[in-house]
N, CA and C atoms as a LAMMPS dump frame, in Angstrom:
ITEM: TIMESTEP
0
ITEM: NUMBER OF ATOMS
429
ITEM: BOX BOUNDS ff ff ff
-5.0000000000000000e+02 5.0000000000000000e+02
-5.0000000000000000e+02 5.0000000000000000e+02
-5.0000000000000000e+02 5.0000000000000000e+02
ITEM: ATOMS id mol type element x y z
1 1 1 N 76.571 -430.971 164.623
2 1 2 C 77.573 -429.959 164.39
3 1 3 C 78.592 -430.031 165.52
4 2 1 N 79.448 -429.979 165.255
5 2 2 C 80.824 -430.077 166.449
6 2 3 C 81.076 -428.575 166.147
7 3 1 N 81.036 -427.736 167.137
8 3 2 C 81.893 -426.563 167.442
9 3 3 C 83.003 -426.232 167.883
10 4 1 N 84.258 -425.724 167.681
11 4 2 C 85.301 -425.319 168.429
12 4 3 C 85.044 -424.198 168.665
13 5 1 N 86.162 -424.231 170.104
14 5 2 C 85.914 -422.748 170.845
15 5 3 C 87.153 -422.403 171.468
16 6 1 N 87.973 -421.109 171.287
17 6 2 C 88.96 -421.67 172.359
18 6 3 C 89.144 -419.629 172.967
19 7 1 N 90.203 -419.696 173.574
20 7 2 C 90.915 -418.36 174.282
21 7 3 C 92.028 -417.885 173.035
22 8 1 N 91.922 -416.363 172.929
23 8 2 C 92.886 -416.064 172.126
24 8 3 C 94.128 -416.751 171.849
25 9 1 N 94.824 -417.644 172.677
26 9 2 C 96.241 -417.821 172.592
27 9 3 C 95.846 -419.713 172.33
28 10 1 N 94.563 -419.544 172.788
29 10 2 C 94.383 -421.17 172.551
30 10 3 C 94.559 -422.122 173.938
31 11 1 N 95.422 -421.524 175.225
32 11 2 C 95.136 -421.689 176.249
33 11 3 C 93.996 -423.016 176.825
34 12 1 N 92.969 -422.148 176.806
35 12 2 C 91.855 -422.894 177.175
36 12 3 C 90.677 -422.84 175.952
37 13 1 N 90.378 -424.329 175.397
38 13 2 C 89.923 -424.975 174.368
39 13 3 C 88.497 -425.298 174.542
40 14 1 N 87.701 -425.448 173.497
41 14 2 C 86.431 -426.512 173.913
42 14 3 C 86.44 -427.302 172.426
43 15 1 N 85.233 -427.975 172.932
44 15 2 C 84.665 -428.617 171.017
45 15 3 C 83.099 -429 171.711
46 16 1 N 82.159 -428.655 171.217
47 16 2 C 80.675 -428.592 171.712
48 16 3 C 80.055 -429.361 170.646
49 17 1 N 79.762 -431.123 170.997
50 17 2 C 78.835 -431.747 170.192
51 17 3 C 77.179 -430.882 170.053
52 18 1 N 77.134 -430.619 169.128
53 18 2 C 75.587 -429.814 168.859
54 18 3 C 74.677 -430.515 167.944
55 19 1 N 73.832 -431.476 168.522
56 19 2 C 72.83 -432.201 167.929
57 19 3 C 71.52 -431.958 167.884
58 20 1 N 70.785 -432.643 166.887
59 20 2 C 71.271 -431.982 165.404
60 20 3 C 71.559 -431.051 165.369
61 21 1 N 71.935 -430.731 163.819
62 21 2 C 72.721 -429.215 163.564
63 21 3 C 71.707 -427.952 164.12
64 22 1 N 72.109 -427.125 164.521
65 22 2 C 70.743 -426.041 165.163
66 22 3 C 70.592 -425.327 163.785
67 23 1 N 69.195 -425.403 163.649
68 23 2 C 68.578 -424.073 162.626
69 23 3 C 69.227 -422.158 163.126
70 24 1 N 69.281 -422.696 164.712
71 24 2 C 69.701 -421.4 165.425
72 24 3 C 70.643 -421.785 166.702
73 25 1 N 70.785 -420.653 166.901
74 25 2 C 72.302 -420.828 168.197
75 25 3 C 71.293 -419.842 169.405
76 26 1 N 70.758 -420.111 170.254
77 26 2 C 70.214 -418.879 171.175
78 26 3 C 71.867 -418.13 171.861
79 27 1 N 72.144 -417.402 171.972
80 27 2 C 73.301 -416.227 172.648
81 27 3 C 72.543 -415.062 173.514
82 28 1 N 72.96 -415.668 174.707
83 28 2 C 72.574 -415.12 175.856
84 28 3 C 73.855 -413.76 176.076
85 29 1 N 73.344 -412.701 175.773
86 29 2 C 74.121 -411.598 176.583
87 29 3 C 73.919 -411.35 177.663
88 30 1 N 74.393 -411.887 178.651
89 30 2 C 73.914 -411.458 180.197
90 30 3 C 74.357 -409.87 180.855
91 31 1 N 73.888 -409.517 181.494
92 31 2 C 73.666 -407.787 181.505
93 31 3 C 74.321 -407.512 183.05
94 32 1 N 74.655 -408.61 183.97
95 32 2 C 75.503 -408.524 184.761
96 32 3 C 77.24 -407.748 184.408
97 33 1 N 77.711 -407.094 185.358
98 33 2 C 78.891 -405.812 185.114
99 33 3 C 79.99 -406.99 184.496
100 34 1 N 80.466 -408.429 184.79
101 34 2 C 81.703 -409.051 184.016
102 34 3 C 81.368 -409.31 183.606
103 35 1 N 79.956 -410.082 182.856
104 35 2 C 79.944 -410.147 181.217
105 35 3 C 79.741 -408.897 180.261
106 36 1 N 79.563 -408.101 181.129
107 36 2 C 79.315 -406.93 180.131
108 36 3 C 80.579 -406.548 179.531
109 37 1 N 81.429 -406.513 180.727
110 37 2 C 82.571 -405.753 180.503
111 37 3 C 83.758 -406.378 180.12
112 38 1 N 83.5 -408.133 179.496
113 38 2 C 83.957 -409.134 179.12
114 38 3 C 83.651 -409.321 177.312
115 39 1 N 82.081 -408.433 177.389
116 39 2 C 81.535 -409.05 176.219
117 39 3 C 81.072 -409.903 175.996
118 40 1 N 81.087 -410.805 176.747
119 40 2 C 80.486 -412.21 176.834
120 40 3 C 79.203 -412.483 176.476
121 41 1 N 78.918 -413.738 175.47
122 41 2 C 77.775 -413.981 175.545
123 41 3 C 77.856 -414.926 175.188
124 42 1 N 76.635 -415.888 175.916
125 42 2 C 76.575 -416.946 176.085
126 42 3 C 75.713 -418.067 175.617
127 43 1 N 75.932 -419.366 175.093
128 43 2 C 75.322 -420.432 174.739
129 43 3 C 75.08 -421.542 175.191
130 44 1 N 74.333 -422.533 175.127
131 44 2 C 74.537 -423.683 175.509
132 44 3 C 73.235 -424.639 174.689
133 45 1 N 73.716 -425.954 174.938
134 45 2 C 72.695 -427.032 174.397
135 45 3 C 72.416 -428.344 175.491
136 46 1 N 71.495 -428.352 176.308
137 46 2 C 71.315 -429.257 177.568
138 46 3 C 71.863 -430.46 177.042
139 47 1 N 71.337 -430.522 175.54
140 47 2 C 71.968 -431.731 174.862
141 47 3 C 72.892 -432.065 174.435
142 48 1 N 74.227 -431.324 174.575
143 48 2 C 75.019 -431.414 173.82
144 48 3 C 76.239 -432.012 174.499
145 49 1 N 77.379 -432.178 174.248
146 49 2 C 78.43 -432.411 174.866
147 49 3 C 79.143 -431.813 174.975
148 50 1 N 79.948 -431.586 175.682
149 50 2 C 81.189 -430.396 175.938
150 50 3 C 82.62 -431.261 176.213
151 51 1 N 83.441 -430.829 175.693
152 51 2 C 84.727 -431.261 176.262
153 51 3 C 85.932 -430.222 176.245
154 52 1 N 86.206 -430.067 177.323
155 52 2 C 87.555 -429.116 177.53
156 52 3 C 88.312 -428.923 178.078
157 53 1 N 89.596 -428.323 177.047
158 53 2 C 90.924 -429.149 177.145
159 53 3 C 91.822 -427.837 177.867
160 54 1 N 92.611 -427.909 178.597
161 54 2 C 93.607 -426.521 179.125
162 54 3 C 94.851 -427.451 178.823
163 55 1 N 95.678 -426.318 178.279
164 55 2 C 97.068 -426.562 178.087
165 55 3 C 97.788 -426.431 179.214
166 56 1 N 97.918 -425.24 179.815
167 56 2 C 98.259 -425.094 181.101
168 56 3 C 97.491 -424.637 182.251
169 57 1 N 97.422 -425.092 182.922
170 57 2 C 96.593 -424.938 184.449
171 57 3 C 96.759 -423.586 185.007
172 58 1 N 98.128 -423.679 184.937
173 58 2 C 98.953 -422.6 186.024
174 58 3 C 98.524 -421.29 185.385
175 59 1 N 97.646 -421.095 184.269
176 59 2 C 97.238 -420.239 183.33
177 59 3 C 96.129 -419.264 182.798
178 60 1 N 95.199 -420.672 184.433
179 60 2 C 93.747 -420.249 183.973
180 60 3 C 93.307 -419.79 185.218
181 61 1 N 92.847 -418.642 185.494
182 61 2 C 92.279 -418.032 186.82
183 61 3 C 90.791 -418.43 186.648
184 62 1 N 90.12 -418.526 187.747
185 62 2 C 88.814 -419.298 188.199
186 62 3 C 87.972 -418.424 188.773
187 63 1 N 87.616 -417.491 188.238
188 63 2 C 86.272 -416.342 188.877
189 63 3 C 85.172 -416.51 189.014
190 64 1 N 85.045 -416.913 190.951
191 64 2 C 83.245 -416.545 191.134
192 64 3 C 83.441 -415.15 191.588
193 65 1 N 81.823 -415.082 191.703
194 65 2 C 81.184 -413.359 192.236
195 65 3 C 80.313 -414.22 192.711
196 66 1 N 79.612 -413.044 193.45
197 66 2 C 77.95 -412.599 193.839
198 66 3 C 77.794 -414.312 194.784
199 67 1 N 77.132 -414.891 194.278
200 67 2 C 76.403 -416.584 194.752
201 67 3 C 77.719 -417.729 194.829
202 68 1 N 78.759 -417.332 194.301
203 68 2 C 80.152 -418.25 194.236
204 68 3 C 79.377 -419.13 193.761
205 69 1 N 78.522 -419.466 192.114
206 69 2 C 78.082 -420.976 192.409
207 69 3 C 78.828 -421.289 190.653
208 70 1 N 79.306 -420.548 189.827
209 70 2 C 79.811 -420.77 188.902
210 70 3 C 81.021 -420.286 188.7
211 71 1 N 82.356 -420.695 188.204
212 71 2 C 83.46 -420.378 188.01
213 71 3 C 83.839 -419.735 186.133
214 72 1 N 83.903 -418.577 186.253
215 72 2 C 84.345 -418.408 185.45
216 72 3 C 85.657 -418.478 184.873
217 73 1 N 86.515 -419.377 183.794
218 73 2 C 87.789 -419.874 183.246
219 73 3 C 88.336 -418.664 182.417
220 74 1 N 89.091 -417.804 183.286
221 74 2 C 89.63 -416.667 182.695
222 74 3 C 90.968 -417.213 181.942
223 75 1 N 91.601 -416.986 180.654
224 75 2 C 92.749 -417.193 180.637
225 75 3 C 93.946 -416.308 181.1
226 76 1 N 94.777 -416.443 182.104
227 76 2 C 95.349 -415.308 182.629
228 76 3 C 97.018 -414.619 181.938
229 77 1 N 97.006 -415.538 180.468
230 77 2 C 97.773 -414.965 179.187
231 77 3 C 97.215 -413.891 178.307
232 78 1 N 95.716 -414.26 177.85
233 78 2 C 95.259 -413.774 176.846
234 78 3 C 93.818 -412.947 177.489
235 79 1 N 93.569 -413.09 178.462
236 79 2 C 92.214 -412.186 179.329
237 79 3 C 90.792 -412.904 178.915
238 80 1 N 91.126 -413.826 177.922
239 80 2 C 89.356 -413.877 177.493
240 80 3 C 89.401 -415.059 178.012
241 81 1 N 87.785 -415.14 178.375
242 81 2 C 86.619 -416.081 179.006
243 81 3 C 85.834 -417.072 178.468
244 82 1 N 86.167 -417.749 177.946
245 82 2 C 85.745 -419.028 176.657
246 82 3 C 84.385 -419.983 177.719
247 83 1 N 84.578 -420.299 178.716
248 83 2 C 83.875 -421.166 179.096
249 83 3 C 83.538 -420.728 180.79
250 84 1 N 81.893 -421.171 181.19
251 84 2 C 82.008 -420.665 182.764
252 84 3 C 81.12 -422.403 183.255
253 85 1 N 81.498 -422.692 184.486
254 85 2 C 80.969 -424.057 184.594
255 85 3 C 80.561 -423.774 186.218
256 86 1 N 79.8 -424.892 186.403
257 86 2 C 78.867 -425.017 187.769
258 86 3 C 78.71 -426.102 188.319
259 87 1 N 79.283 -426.477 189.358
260 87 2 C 79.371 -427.89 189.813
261 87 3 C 77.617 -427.556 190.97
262 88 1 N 77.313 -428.87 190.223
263 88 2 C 75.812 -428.964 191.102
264 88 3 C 75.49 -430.658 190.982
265 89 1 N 74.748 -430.634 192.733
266 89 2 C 74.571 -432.26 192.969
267 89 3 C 75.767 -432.843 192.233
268 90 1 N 77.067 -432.698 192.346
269 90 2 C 78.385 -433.36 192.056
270 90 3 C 78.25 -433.868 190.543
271 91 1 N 77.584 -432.957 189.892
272 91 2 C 77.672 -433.13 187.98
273 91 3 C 78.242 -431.599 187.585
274 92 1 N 78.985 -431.371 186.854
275 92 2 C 79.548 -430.239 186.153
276 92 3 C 78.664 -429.812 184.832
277 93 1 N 78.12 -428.546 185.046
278 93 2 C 77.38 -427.859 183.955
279 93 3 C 78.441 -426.914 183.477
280 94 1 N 78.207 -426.356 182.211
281 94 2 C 79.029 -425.311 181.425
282 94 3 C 77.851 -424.721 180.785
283 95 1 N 78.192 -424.114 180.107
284 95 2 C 77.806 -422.899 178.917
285 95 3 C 79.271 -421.887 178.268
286 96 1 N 79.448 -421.667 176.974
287 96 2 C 80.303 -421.047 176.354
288 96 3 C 79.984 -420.017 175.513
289 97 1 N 81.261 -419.367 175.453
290 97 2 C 81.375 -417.821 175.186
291 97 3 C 80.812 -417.673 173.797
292 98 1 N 79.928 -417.448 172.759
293 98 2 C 80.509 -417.848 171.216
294 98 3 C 80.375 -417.038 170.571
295 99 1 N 81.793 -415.619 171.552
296 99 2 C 82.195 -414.886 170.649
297 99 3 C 83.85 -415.522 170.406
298 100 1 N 83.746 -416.696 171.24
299 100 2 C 85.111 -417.744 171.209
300 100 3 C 84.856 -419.286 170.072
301 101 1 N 83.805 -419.249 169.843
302 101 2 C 84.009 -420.002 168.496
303 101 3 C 84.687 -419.632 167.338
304 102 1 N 85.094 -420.584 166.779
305 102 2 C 85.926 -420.698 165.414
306 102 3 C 85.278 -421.088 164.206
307 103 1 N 84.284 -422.109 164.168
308 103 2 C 84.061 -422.473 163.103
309 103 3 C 82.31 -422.102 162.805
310 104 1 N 81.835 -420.937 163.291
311 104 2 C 80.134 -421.359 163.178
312 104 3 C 79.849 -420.061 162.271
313 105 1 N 79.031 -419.95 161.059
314 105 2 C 78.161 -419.03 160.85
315 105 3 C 77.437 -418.024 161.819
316 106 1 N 78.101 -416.757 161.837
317 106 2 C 76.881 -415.361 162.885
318 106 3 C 75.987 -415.899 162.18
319 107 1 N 75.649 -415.724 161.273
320 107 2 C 74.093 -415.747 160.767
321 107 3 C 72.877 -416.822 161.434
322 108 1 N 73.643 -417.906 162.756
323 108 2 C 72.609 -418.527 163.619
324 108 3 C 72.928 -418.142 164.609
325 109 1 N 73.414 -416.643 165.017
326 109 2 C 72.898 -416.687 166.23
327 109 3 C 71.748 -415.975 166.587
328 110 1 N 70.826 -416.432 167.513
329 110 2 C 69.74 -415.365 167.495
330 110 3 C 69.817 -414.986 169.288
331 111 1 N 70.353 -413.388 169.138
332 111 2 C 71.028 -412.81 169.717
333 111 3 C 69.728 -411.911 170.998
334 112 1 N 69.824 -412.365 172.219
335 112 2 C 69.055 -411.503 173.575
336 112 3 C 69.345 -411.307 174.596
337 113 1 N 68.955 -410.387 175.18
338 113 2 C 69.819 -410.155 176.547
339 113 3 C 68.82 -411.021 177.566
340 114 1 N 70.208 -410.767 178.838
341 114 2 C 69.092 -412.208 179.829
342 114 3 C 70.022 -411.516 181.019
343 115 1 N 68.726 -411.222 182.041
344 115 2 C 68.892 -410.415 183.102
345 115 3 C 68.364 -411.818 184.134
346 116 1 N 69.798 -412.133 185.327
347 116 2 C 69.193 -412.918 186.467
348 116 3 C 68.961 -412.181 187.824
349 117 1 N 69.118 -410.821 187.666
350 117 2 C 68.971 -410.152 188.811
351 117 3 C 67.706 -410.649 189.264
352 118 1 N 68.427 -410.646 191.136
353 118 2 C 66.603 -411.112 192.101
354 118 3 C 66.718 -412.63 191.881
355 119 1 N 67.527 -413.562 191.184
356 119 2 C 67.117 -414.818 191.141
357 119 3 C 68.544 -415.492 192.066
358 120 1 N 67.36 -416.096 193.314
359 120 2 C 68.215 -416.876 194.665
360 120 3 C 69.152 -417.833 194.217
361 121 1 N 69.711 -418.618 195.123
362 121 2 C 70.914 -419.453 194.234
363 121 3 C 70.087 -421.005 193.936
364 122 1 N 69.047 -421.065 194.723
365 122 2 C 68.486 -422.137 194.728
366 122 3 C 67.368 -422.001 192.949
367 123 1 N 67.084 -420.801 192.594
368 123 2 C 66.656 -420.926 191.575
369 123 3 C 67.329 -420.896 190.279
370 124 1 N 68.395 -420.031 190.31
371 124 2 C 70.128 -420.217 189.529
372 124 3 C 70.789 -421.6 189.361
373 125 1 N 70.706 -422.279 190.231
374 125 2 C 71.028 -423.811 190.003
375 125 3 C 69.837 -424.695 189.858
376 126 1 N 68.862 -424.047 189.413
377 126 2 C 67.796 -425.095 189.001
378 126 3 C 67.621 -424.792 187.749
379 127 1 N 67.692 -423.683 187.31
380 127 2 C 68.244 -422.972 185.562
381 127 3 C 68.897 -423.517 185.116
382 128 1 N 69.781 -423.321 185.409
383 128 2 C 71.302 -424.151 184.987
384 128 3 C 71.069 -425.774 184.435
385 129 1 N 70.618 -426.641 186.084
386 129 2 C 70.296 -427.68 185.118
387 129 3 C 69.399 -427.712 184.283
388 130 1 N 68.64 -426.83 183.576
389 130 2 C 67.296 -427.181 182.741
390 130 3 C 67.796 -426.75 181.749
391 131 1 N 68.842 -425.687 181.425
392 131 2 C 69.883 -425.695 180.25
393 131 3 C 70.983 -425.442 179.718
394 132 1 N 71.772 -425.456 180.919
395 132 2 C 72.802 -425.609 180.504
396 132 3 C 73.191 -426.965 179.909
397 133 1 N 74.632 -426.985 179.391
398 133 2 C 75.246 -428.424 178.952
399 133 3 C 75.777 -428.972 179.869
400 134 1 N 74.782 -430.111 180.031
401 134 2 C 74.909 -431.575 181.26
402 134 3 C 76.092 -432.464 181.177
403 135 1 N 77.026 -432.697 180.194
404 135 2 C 77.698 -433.414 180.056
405 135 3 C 78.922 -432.797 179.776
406 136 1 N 79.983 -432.757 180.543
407 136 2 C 80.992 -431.714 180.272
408 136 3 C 82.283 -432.589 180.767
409 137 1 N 83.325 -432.759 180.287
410 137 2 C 84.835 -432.885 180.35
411 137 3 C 85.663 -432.231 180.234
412 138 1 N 86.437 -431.874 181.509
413 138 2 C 87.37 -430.799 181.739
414 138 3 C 88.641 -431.547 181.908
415 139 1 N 89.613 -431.713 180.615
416 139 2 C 90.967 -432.095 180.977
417 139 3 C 91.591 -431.566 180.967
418 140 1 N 93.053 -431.297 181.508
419 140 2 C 94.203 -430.133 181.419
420 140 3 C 94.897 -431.029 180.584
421 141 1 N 95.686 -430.854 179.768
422 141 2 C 96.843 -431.807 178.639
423 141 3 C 98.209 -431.708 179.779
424 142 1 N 98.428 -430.388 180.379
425 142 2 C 99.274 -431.009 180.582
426 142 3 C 99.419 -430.342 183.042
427 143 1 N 97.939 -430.484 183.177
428 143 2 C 97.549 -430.278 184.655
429 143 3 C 98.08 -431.625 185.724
């Protein structure tokens, strides 16, 4: 399944190779105060591929908190949060928003909340790689 994903204005883009097609989508609502107050919730496939595209650079604000160990890709036209990524051991992890998909059936997502409070950064970036999406391309079209 190839997913698109993008920011209201289209700004900042994805397309998420999802192999095979998932019977289900897991959607992580994380219970931390900016995804809450973002709405955000979150997916990913360790297996999958990610690629994503920004139209303009000058466009996209870059929010860490708390551990600074993930950047969240705010679009600073349209406010929404499509994609948050994590540079670890010099490989780029992601996970995406998919209340920013376009093309997927609700009916797979199977929807839970996920609390990391109490978890050190050394155990946060060992999460991450065990599932987030390992393979990620971040181009600007026109950066």
């Amino acid at each position: 399944m190839l997913i698109h994903g993008s920011c209201h204005c289209g700004n900042i883009a994805f397309s998420l190779s999802w192999e095979p097609d998932p019977g289900e989508i897991p959607a992580r609502a994380c219970g931390c105060s900016f995804c809450t107050r973002h709405g955000a919730v979150w997916t990913s496939n360790p297996d999958g591929r990610l690629a994503i595209t920004i139209d303009d650079e000058a466009l996209v604000s870059r929010y860490a908190f708390a551990t600074a160990t993930a950047e969240f890709l705010v679009c600073a036209r349209c406010g929404v949060v499509p994609v948050v990524t994590s540079m670890i051991d010099d490989r780029l992890y992601a996970v995406v928003n998919i209340n920013t998909f376009q093309n997927v059936d609700p009916s797979l997502f199977r929807r839970g909340p996920a609390s990391f409070e109490g978890e050190d950064a050394e155990a946060r970036l060992a999460r991450r790689k065990r599932h987030w999406i390992a393979d990620v391309d971040c181009a600007g079209r026109n950066a």
